[in-house]
Structure formats: structure tokens, C-alpha cells
SETORBA-592057 format. One line per 4 residues: number of its first residue (from 1); for each residue x, y, z of N, C-alpha, C. Coordinates in steps of 0.2 Angstrom, whole numbers. Example, Ala and Ser with C-alpha at 12.3 -4.5 7.8 and 13.67 -1.06 7.14 Angstrom:
% residues 2
1	66,-28,39,62,-22,39,66,-16,39 ~ 64,-11,35,68,-5,36,64,0,39 .
END
This chain:
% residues 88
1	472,651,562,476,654,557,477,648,552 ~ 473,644,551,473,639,546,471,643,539 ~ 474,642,534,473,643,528,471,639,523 ~ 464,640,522,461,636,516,464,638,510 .
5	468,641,507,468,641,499,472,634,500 ~ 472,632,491,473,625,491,483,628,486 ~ 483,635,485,489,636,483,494,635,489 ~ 493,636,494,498,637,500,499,628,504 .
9	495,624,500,495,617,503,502,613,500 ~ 506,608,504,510,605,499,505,599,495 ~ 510,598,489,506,594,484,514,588,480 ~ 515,584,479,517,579,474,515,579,466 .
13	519,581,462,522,581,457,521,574,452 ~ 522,572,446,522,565,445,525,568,440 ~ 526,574,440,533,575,435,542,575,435 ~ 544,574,430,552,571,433,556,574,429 .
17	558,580,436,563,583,429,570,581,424 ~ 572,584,419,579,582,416,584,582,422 ~ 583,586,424,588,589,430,589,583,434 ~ 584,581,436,582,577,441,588,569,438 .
21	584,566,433,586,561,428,594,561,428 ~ 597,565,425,604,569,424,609,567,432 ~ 607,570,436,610,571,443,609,561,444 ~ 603,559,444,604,552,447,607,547,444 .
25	609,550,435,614,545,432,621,546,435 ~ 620,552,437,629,553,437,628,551,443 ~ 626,550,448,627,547,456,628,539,454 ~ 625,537,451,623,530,448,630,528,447 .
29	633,532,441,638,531,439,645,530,442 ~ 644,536,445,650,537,452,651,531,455 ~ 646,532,457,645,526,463,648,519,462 ~ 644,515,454,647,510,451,654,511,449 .
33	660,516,447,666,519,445,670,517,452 ~ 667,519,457,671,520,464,671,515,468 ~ 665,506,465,664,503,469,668,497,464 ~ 669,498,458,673,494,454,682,498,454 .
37	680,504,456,689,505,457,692,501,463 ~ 686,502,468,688,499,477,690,491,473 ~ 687,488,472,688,482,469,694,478,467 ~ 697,484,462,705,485,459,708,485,464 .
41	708,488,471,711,489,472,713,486,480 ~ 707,482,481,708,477,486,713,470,481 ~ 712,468,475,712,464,472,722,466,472 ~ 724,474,470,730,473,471,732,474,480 .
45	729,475,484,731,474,490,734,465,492 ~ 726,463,489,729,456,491,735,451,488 ~ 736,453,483,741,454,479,749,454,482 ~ 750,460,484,752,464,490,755,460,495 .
49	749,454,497,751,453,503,753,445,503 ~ 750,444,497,752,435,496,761,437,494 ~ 763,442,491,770,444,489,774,444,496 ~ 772,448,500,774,447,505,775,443,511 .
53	770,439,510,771,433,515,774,428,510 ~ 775,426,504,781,422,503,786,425,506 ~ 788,431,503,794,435,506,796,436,511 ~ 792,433,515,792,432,523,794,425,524 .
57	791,422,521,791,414,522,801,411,520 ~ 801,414,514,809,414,512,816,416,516 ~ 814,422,518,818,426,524,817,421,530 ~ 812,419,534,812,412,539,816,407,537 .
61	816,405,529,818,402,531,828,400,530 ~ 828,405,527,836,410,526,839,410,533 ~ 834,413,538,835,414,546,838,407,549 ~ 833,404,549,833,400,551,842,394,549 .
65	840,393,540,846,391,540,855,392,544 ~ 853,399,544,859,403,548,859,402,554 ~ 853,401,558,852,399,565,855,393,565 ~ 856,388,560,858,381,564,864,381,563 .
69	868,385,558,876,386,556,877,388,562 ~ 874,395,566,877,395,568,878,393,575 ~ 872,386,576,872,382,580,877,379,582 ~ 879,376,576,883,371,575,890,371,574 .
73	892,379,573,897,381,573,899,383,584 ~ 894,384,587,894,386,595,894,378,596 ~ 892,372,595,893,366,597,900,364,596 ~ 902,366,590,909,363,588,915,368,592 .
77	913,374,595,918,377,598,915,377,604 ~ 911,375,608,910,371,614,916,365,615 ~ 915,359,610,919,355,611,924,355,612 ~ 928,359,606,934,362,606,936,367,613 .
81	933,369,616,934,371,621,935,366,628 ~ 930,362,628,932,356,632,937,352,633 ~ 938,350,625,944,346,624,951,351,628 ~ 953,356,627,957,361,629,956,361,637 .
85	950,362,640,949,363,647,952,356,650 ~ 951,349,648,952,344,649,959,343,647 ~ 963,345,643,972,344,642,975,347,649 ~ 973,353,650,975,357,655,972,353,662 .
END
């Protein structure tokens, strides 16, 4: 059941439709659009995140400040407390 006509055989074109041309700018295009927005928007991510670890950094060091007050406010009512246990 092989058929020799040569209309029913596949064949290659070496012609390029409008349609064809049209469709591949606009993929082209997208493409470039979507890979330049992603860009934008990694750019404000990283942004985003250098803001944030100062803001991070700042609060540490806010914490911290208060950690030692209130260190050294527990040392000085330590003492105060000795002194009193030792009168007694």
C-alpha cells in the first residue's frame, strides 16, 4: 500500500510566511519585555533586601543596647540586694 504519487509525499517549503515572520517578532519581543521586566524586578528585590538588613542591623543594635542597661541595671540590684542580705 505504498503510494507513489509524489502529491501525497511530505515536502519542505523555502517559503516564509507573513504570518510566520509576525508571530516570531511578537515571541521575540515578549520574550525580551518579560526578561527585561524580570531584571527590574530582581534589581528591586535586591534593593528590598539590602533595606532590610540594615533595618535588621539597626534593631541589633538597639536590642542589644537595652540588653546591657538592662544588665547593668540586674547587677546593680544584685548588689543592692547583697548589701541588705549582709546588714541583716
Amino acid at each position: 500500500m505504498t503510494d507513489e504519487n509524489p502529491l501525497n509525499r511530505w515536502h519542505v517549503s523555502r517559503t516564509i510566511n507573513i504570518g510566520h515572520l509576525l508571530t516570531t517578532a511578537v515571541i521575540l519581543v515578549t520574550v525580551i519585555l518579560f526578561f527585561s521586566k524580570q531584571d527590574a524586578r530582581i534589581g528591586e528585590a535586591e534593593l528590598n533586601i539590602r533595606h532590610l538588613q540594615v533595618s535588621r542591623d539597626a534593631d541589633q543594635q538597639r536590642t542589644d543596647k537595652k540588653f546591657d542597661m538592662i544588665h547593668s541595671y540586674m547587677l546593680r540590684i544584685e548588689a543592692k540586694l547583697d548589701r541588705i542580705i549582709e546588714r541583716e
